[in-house]
C-alpha positions in Angstrom: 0.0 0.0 0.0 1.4 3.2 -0.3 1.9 6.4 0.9 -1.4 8.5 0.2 -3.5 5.5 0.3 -2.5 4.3 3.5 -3.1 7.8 5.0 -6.8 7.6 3.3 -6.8 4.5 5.3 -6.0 6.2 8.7 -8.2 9.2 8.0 -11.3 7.2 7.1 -11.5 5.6 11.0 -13.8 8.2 12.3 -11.6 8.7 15.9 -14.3 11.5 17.3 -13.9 11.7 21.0 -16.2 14.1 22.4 -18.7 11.4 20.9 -19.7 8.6 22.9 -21.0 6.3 20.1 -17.5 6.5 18.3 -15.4 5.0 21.2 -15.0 1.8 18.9 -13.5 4.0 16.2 -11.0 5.3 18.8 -10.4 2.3 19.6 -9.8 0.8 15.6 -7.8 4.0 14.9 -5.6 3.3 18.6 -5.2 -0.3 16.7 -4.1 0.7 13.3 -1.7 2.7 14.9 -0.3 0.1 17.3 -0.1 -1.9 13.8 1.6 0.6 11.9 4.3 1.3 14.1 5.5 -2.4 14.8 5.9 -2.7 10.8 8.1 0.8 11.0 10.3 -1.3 13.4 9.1 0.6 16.5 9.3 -1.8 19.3 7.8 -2.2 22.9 4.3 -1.0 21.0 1.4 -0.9 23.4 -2.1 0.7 23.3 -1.9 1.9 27.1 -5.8 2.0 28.4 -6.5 5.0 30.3 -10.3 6.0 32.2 -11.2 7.8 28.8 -9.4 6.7 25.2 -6.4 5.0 24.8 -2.9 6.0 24.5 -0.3 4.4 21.8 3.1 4.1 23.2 6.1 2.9 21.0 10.2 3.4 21.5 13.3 2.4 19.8 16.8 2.8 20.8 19.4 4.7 18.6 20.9 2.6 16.0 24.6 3.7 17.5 27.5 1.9 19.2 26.0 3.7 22.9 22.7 4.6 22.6 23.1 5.8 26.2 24.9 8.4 25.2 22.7 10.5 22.8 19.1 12.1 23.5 15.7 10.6 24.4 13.0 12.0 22.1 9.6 11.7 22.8 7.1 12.6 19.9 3.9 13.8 20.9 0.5 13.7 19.1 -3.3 13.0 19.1 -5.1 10.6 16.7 -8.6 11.8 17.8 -10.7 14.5 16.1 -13.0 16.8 16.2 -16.9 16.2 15.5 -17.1 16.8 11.7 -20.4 19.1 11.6 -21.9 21.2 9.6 -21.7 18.3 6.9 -23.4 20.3 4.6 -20.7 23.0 4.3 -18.1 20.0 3.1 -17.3 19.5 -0.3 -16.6 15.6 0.1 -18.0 13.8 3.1 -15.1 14.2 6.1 -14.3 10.7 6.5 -13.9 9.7 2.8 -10.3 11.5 2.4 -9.8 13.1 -1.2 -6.9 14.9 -2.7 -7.3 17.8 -4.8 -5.0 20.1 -5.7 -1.9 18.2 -3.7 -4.5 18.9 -0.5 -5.8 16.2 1.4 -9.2 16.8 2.0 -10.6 15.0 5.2 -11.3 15.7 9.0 -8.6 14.9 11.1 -6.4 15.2 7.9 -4.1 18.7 9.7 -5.1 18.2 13.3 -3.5 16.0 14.2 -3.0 12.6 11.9 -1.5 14.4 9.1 1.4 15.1 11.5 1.2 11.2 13.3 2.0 9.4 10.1 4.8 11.2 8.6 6.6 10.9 12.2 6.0 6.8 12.1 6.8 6.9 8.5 10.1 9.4 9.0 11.3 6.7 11.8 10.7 3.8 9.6 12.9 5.1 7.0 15.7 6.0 9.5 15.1 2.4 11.0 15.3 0.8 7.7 18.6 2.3 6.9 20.2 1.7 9.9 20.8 5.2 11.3 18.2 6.6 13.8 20.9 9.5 15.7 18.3 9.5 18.6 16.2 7.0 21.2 12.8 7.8 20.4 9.5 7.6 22.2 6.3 7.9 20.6 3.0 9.0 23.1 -0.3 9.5 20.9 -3.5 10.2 23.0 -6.7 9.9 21.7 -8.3 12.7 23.9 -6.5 16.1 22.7 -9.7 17.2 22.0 -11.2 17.3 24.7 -8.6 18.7 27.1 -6.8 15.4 27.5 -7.8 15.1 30.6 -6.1 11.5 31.6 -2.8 12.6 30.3 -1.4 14.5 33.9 -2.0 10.9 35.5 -0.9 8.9 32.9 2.4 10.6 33.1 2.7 10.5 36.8 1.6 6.8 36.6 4.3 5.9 33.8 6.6 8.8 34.3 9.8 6.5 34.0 8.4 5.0 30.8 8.2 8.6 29.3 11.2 10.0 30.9 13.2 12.1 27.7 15.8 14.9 27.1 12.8 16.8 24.9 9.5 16.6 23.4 8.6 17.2 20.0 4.7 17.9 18.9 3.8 17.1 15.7 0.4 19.0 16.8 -0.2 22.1 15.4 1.3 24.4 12.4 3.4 27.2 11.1 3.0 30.9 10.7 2.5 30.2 6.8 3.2 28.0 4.1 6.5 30.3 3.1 7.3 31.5 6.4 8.3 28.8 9.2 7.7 30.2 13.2 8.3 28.6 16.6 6.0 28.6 19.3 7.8 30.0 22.3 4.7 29.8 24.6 1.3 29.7 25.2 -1.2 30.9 27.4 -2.9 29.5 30.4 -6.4 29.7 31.0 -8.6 30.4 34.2 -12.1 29.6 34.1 -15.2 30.7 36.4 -18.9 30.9 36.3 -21.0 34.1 38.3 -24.5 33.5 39.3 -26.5 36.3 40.7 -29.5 35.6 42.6 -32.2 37.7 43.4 -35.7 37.1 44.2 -37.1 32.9 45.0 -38.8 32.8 41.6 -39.2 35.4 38.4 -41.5 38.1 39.6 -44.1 40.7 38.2 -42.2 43.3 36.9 -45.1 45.7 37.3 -45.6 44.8 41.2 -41.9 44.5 41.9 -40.1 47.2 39.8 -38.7 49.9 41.7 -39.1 47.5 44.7 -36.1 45.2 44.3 -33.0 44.5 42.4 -32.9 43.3 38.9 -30.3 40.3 38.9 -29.7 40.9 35.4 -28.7 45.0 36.1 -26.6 43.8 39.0 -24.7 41.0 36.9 -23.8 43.8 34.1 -22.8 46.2 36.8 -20.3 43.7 37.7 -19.2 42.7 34.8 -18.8 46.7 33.8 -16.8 46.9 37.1 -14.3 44.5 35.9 -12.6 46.3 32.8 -12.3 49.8 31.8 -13.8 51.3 29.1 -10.4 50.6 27.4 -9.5 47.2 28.1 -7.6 47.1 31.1 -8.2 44.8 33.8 -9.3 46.3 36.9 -9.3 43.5 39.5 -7.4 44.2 42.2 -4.0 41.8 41.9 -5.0 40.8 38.4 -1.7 42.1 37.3 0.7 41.2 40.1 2.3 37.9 38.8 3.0 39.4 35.2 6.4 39.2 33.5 7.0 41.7 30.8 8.3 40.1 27.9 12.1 41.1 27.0 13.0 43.7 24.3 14.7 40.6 22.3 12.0 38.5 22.4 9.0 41.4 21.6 12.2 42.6 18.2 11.7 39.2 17.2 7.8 38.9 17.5 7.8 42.5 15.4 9.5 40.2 12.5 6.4 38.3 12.1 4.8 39.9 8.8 0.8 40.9 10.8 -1.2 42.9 8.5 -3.2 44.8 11.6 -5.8 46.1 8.9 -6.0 42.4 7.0 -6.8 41.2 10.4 -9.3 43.7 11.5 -11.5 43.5 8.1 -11.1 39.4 8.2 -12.5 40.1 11.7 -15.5 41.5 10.6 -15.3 44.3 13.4 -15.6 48.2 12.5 -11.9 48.9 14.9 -9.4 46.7 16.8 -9.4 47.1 20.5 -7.2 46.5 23.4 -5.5 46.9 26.3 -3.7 50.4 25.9 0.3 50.8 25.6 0.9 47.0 23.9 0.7 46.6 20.2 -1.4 43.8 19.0 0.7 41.0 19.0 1.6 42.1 22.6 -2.4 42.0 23.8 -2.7 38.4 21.4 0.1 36.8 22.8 1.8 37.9 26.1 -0.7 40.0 27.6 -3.3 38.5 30.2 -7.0 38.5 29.4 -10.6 38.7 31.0 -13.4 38.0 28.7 -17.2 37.2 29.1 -18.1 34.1 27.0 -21.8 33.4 27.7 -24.3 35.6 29.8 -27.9 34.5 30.4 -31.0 35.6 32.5 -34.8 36.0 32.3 -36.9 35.5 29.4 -35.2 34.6 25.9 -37.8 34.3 23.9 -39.6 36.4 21.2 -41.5 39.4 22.6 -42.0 40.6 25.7 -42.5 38.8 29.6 -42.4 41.8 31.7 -40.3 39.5 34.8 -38.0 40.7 37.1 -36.3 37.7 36.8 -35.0 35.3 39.6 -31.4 34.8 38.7 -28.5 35.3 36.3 -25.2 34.7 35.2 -21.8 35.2 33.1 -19.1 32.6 32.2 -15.5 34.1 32.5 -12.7 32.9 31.2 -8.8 34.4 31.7 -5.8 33.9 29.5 -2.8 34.2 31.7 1.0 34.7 30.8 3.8 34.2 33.2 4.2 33.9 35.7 0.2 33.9 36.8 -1.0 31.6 38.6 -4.2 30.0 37.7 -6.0 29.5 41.1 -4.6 32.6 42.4 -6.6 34.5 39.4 -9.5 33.0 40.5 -9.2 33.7 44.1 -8.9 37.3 43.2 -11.4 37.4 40.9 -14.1 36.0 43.1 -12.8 38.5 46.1 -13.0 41.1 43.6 -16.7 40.5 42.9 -18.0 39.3 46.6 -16.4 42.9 47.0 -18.7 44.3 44.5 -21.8 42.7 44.9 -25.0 45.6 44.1 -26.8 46.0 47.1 -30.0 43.3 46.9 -28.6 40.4 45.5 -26.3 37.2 46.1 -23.5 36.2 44.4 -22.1 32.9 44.3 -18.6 32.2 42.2 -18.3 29.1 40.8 -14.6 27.9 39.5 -14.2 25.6 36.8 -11.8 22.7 37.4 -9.1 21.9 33.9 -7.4 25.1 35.0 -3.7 25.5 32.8 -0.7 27.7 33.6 0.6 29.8 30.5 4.0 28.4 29.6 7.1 29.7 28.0 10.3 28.0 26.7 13.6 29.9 28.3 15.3 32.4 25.2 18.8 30.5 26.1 17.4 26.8 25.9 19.9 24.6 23.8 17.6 23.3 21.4 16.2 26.8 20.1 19.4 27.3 17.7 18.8 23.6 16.6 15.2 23.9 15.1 16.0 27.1 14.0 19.0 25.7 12.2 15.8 23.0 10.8 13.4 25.3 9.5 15.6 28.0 8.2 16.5 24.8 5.7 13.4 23.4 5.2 11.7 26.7 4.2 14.6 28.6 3.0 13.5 31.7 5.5 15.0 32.1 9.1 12.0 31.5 11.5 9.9 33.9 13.5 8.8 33.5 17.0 5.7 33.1 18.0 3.2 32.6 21.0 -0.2 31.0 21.0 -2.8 33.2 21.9 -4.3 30.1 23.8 -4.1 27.7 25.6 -2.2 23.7 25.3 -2.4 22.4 28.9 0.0 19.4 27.6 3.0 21.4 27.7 2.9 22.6 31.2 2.3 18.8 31.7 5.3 17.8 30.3 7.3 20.6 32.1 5.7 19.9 35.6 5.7 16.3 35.2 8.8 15.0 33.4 10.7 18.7 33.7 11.0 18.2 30.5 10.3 20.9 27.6 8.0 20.7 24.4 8.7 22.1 21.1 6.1 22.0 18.3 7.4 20.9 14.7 4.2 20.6 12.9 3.6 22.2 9.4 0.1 23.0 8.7 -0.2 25.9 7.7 -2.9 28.0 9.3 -5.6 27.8 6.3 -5.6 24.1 6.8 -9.5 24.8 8.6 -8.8 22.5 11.4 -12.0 22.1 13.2 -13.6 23.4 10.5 -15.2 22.3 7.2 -13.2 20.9 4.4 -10.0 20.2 6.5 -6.9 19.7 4.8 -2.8 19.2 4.6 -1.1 20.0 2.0 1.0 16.5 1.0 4.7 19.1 0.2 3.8 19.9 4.1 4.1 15.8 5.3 7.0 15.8 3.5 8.3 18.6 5.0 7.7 16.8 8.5 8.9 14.1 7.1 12.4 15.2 6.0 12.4 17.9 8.9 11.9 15.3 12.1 14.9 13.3 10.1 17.5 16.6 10.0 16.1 17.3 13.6 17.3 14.0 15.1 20.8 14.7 13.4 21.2 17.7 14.4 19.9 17.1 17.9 22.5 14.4 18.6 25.2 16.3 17.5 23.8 19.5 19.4 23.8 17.2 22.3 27.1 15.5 22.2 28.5 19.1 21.7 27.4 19.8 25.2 28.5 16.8 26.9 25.1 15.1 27.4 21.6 16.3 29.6 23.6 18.8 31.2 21.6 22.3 29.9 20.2 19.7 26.8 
């Protein structure tokens, strides 16, 4: 079978996991996986059950005279997906894979299996010839998309099985197709949910008005009390734990070619708006956030119930940079509002659990100058550096667990519509994976035998 048709083969196993009634599918795709990798040569291949979806394990020593003596590298990725709806908005059904245009059309196709099987099919080759540079460990979930929310404890339940010098993602992308980037960071995330509570049960608004407080005026009054009319954050403390990014780091963010206007009108919105003092990059990458994601109370439907109505509420969520801390946010954020509370109502705060801290890879870590040495090969451009906007709870996982840094070296570009409609990778970017995870491992062993070892690696 080759190349493109045993990727069809991998992308037609429906591997949904927010959906119950495709566990099986999970569980053919965790199979076909285990499969694949034993005929690369990957050995010690195991699915590893976990209380949700399965994880697929696989390792192989360096093919040198002391494999003890170069780098552990453990790939990460996820062979679940995302629930393939609106149908009607795809141009070939999402789990029948077609290629058009050197795109492979399917869901799943860019996030995340079109980066799995070019890093089973770059170690087979190395395998095959005889000159893997590197131990390698393969971990592929098949809960990304949900929050993999076993991963922490399968770790800390196997964390000498997982144990490496670094971990590579093959989950996510690149700035663009011409220009290669490196994530530097990502943001955490707090999460909390305000109820306001007024009278027992709605109430007459025509006997009551004037009498009592309107939950739904005291939940905006709130919510109005916790930014300025200009974006910045007004809860006391909010700020406390914030590291300002370096001048090196925010020169090379300004080399990332952001058309502000392009971004605006692709937006939709009549002006950008922000946090004052930070350009835009600044307030979508490093700078913390406070937003309102769903409010609610009293009657919804069409025309008029003249309530008062009994209760209602906000969801909040954060983005947080370093070095905030996500239960202290929501400590202050619930003193900030029991501080606050309109006179005639209660307040309750609820926090959500799945909390993440932000996370940041050091400027001086050894392996930066590697991967840039990569990409500035593979694309013919020197890379930019970037930082996600949100949030990836695995890579504080691996740093807090293992100590152990990730790196992301997926190339997707970012009009592959993951999670959207009519998903695709282009096949020149599996290549590119392909060939890059290969010069990688080279140059990663050298880098590391440079240095005498783990010391700083």
């Amino acid at each position: 079978m080759g190349y493109i048709e045993e990727f069809f083969e991998f992308l037609s196993i429906p591997s949904i996991s927010a959906l119950p009634e495709h566990k099986p599918d999970i569980a053919k795709a965790a199979q076909w996986l285990k499969n694949r990798m034993v005929r690369a040569g990957i050995e010690d291949v195991q699915i590893i059950e976990t209380k949700g979806h399965p994880v697929v394990f696989g390792k192989k020593s360096a093919q040198t005279q002391d494999s003890a003596r170069v780098p552990t590298v453990l790939i990460y990725g996820h062979y679940d997906t995302q629930p393939a709806d609106p149908f009607d908005e795809w141009h070939s059904p999402p789990f029948e894979p077609e290629i058009r245009n050197g795109k492979v059309f399917a869901r799943g196709a860019a996030d995340d299996k079109g980066g799995i099987y070019p890093a089973i099919v770059a170690a087979e080759e190395a395998i095959k010839e005889e000159s893997l540079p590197v131990n390698l460990k393969f971990l592929f979930e098949g809960e990304e998309e949900i929050g993999s929310p076993a991963l922490k404890g399968l770790l800390r339940e196997h964390k000498a099985r997982f144990e490496c010098d670094l971990v590579l993602s093959v989950d996510g992308g690149m700035f663009s197709g011409q220009i290669p980037s490196i994530t530097t960071g990502s943001r955490g995330l707090a999460a909390i949910e305000i109820e306001v509570a007024g009278p027992q049960t709605d109430v007459h608004s025509g006997g009551q008005g004037g009498v009592i407080q309107n939950p739904v005026h005291a939940l905006a009054e709130i919510l109005t009390g916790l930014k300025d009319s200009e974006g910045r954050i007004l809860v006391e403390g909010f700020y406390d734990d914030v590291v300002e990014v370096s001048d090196e780091e925010l020169k090379k963010f300004a080399q990332a070619p952001f058309d502000e206007e392009a971004h605006r009108a692709r937006l939709g919105v009549p002006a950008l708006f922000g946090e004052p003092g930070y350009s835009l990059i600044e307030r979508m990458w490093v700078r913390p956030t406070l937003d309102a994601n769903g409010i609610w109370g009293g009657f919804q439907g069409e025309g008029i119930k003249t309530i008062i109505p009994s209760k209602a509420g906000c969801k909040i969520t954060c983005r947080l940079v370093p070095d905030q801390d996500p239960e202290t946010i929501c400590h202050v954020l619930e003193d900030h509002i029991k501080r606050h509370v309109p006179k005639g109502v209660g307040v309750n705060v609820t926090v959500f659990p799945g909390n993440s801290k932000p996370y940041v890879i050091p400027e001086n870590h050894p392996a930066l100058p590697v991967i840039t040495d990569v990409l500035h090969e593979l694309f013919g451009h020197e890379p930019v550096n970037v930082r996600l906007g949100g949030t990836l709870p695995i890579a504080p996982a691996f740093l807090d667990i293992l100590g152990t840094y990730l790196f992301f070296f997926a190339m997707s570009g970012p009009d592959s519509n993951a999670h959207g409609p009519n998903e695709f990778i282009r096949t020149e970017d599996m290549d590119r994976l392909r060939r890059g995870l290969r010069m990688f491992w080279s140059k990663y062993a050298g880098s590391y035998a440079k240095l005498g070892g783990p010391k700083g690696i």
